[in-house]
N, C-alpha and C positions, 0 to 999 in steps of 0.2 A: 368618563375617566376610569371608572372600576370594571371597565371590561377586562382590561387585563391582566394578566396575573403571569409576572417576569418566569419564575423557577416554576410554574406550569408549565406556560409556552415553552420552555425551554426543553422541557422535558418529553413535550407532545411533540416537538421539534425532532427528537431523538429518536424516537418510535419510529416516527415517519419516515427517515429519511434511511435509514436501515432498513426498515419491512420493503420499500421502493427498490430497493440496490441488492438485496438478495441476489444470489445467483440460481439458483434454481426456475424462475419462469424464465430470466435469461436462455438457460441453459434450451428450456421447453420450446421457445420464441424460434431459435438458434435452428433446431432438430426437427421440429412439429414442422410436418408435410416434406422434408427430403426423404429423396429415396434414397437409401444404402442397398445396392444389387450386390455386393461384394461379402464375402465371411466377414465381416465385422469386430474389430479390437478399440479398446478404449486404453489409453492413458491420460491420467489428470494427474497435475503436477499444480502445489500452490496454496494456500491456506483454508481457500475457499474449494480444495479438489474434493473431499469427503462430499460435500455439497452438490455438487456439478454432476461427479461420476452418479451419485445418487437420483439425481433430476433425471440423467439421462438413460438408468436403467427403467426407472416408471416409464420413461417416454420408448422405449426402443426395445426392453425387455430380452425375450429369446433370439431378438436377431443379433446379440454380443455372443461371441465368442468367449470372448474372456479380456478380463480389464485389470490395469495396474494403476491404485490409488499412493500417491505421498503428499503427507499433509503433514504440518505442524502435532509438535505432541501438545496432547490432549485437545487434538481437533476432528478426532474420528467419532462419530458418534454410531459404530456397530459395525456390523456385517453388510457387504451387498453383497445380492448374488450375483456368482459367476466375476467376483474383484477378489484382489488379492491386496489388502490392505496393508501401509506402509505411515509410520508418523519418525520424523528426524527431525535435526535441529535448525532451528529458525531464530537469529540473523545469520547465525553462523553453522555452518555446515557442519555434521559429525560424520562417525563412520557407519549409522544408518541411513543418511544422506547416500553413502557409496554402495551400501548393498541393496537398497529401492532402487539407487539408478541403473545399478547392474543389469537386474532384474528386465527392468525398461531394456534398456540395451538391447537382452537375451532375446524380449518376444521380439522391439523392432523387427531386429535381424533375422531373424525367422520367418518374415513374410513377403509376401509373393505379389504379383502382378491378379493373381486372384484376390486380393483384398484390401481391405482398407481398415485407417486406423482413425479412431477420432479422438482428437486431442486437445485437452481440456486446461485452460492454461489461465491461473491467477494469480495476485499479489504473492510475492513470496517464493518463486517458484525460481528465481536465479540460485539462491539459497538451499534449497530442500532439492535441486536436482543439477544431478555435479557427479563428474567424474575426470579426476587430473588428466592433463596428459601424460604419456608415458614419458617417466623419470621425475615427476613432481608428485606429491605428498598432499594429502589432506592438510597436514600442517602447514604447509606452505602457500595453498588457498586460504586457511582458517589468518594464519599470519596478514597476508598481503586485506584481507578483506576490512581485519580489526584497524589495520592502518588507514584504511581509507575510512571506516566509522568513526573514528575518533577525529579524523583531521576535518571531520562535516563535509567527506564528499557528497553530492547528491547521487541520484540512484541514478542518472545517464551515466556521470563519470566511474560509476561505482563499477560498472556491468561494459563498458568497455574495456578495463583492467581485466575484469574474470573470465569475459568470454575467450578473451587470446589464450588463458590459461587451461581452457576446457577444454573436454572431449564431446561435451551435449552441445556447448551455447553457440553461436551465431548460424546456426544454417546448420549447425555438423549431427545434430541429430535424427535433420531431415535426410542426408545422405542414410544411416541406418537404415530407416524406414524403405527405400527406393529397391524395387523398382512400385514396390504396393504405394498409395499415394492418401493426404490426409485433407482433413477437412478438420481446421480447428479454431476453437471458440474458445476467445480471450475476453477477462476481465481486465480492463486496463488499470495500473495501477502506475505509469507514466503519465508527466505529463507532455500533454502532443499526441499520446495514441502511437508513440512509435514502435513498429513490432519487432525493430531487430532492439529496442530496450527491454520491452516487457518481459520477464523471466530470461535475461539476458538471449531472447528472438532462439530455443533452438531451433523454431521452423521458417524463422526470416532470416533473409539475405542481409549481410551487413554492411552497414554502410558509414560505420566508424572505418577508420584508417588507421596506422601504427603510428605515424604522426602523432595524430590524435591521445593515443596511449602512451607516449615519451612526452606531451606535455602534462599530462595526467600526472606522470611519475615526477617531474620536475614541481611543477605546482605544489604537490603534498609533499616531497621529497622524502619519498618511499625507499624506503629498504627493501631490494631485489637481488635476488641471487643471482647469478651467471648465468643458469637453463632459462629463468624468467625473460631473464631480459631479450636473449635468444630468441624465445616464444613471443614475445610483444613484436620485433621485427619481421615476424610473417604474418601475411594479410588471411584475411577470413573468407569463407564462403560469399560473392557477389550474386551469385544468381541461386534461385530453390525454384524449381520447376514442376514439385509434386505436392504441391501443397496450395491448400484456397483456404483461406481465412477471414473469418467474422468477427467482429471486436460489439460485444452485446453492453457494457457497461463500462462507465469510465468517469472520469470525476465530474464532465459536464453534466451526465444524467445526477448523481450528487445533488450539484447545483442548483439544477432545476425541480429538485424533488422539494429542498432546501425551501425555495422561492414558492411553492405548490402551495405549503403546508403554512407558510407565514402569510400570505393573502387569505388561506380559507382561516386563520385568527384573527383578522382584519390591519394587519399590517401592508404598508405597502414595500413591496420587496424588489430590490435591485441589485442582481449579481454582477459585481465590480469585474470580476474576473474571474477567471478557470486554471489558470496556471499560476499562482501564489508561489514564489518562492524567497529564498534569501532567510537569514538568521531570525527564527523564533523568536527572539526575545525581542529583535528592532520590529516584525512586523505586530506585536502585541503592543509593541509603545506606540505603534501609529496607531492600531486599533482603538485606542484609546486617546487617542489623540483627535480621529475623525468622531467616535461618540461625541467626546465634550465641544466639537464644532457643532454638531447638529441641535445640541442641546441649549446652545447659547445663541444660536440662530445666523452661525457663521457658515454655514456652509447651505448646501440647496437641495439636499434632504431635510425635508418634513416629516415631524414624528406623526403619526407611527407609523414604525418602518424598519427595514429588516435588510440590513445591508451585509450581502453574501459573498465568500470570498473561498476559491477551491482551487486547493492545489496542495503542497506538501515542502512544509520549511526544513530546514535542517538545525542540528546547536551541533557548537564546538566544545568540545568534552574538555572542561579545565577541573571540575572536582570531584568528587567522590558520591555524589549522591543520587538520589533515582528521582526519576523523571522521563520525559518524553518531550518529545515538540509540539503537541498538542498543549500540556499541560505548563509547561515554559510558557509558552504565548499567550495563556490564560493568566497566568499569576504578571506575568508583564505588563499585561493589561490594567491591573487593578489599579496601580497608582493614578494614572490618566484618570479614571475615572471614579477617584474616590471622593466621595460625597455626595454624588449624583443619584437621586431617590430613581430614578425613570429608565435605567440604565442598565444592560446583562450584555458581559460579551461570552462567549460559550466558542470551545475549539474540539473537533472530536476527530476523531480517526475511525475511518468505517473497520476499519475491522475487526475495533473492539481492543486491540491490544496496543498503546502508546509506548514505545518503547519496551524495556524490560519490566515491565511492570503489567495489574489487573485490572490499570484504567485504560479507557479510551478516548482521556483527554479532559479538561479540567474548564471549569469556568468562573466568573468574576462579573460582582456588580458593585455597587458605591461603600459597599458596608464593608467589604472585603479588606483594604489595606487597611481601614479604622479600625477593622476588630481583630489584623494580625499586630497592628503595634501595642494594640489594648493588652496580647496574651505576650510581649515582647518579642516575636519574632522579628528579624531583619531580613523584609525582603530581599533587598539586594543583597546580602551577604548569602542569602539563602539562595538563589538566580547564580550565583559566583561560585556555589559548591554545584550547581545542577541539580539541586533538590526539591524541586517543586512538587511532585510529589509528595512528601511528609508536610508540606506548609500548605497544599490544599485540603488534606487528609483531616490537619488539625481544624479546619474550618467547615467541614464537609461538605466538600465543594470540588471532588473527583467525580465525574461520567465514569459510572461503573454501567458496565451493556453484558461484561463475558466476549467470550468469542461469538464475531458474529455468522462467519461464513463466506466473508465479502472480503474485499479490500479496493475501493474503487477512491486510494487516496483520502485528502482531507477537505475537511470545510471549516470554515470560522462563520461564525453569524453574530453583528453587531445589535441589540433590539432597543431600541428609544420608544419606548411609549409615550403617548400626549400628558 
């Protein structure tokens, strides 16, 4: 019974399941043994592009030409050679957002049937790469995007709203690049692996509808200008004919890394599923809800045991305070499961950054809700402003990682020790 040790495993947990999802051997896996016969350009677009363009100059070196990096600020960690480095704003786009993508744009277009581009595409990359169409505004992207964030659209419905509004997203990027043709390597941060979602697809053919964007707009009941609405009633690029795509990581590998690292603890591990979605805070009350079944001998998990769950929730923005959806569904958690000595539910976000904040997601075991009412806090009042954040802070009980370089979505892991 003293094998295990909860806030270890948890934390050996952490290690593992990031060093696994890195993108950089991705990137090696990806490139290692093709031949590039062509002049060679690089663009990486995405949180994790510093990363990737980086992997893939060790791996390819002087056969680049020259490469265009845009990554979240303070996600560059230096110089590559022969890159032209770019960090802008992430969730929401700024006006260095428009002059990295320019830039992209400039070399696109500038090439030939003599070359090729490779392009490097992960979480984040609908955001950090954008440029309106003509007669719309960076505001009016920034505008329409903050509405869909607060109303908890998910990131499919988010990215059929922006792509109609763009000049990179659904396939329109891939036309720049034409007649030169690309070969690109995507970290997926959808879930499903869809590539006209991933970084709102600009090298996939889309196969959202306007339909589909007028329910969107109904649903959240968005506020649209006159040109927008305009721009939502024409359809997108159907067909990309110069482009092959690899998709190297994605929340199954997650998963499965998730499930690796809890059997070699001696946990028995069983990933529920890959696609997690729906309100933060309801799938943290189930979370805790299936713990204290396994623990009272209701359900058909036997301790010990490590029950995995990947994919990515949303929360509906009603108050004022910081958090994320990683750390929401953590602190949700704890009531379920307070007073359970055997017990740790843990939510992390690979990328390292939950929301607007320096966690990567928050976690909860039996002691948690006893020692937030011990210090008076109210969780639910706390959960009703969105402040999970400061009420795990007070208990220290945030997944601090930093940035990690990745974004291959989220995982939850439930742990019932014997």
């Amino acid at each position: 019974m003293g094998r295990f040790d909860l806030v270890k495993d948890k934390d050996r947990l952490v290690d593992y399941v990031i060093a696994q999802n890195l993108p950089d051997e991705a990137v090696i896996k990806a490139v290692g043994g093709r031949k590039f016969n062509k002049n060679l350009y690089v663009i990486a677009i995405g949180k994790a592009a510093w990363n990737m363009a980086n992997a893939a100059y060790q791996q390819l070196g002087d056969q680049i030409v020259k490469g265009i990096v845009i990554t979240k600020y303070e996600h560059s960690k230096g110089e590559i050679p022969r890159m032209e480095i770019f960090e802008a704003g992430h969730p929401l786009s700024d006006a260095n957002t428009i002059e990295a993508t320019g830039k992209a744009i400039e070399l696109a277009a500038g090439l030939s049937d003599e070359d090729e581009l490779l392009f490097l595409v992960s979480g984040g990359g609908s955001a950090l790469f954008e440029k309106p169409l003509p007669g719309l505004t960076l505001e009016d992207i920034v505008d329409v995007s903050s509405q869909l964030l607060a109303a908890g659209a998910d990131i499919v419905e988010m990215n059929v709203i922006r792509k109609r509004l763009s000049a990179v997203k659904a396939g329109r990027f891939a036309q720049f690049v034409a007649p030169a043709s690309t070969f690109a390597v995507v970290l997926s941060d959808v879930l499903g692996d869809r590539l006209d979602s991933i970084a709102s697809g600009p090298m996939a053919p889309d196969h959202s509808t306007s339909c589909d964007a007028k329910r969107i707009v109904e649903k959240y009941n968005l506020k649209l200008t006159s040109l927008m609405e305009e721009l939502l009633e024409k359809e997108t690029p159907k067909e990309v004919l110069n482009v092959e795509t690899v998709i190297t990581g994605s929340v199954v590998t997650l998963c499965q890394s998730a499930a690796q690292i809890a059997s070699e603890m001696g946990y028995h591990p069983t990933i529920i599923c890959s696609n997690m979605n729906g309100e933060a805070r309801e799938v943290g009350g189930l979370a805790g809800v299936m713990a204290s079944d396994i623990v009272s001998g209701k359900s058909d998990f036997k301790p010990p045991c490590a029950i995995i769950l990947g994919g990515e929730t949303v929360v509906h923005l009603k108050g004022t305070g910081r958090g994320g959806r990683n750390q929401e569904l953590a602190l949700a958690a704890a009531e379920g499961i307070a007073g359970l000595e055997n017990v740790l539910i843990l939510s992390l976000g690979s990328d390292g950054t939950d929301g607007p904040t320096d966690a990567a997601g928050g976690w909860a075991d039996g002691k948690t809700a006893i020692t937030l009412k011990e210090k008076g806090i109210d969780t639910h009042k706390m959960l009703e402003n969105n402040d999970a954040y400061h009420v795990l802070k007070a208990v220290n009980q945030l997944i601090i990682t930093g940035p990690t370089g990745t974004n291959v979505n989220d995982v939850t892991v439930i742990f019932v020790k014997e």
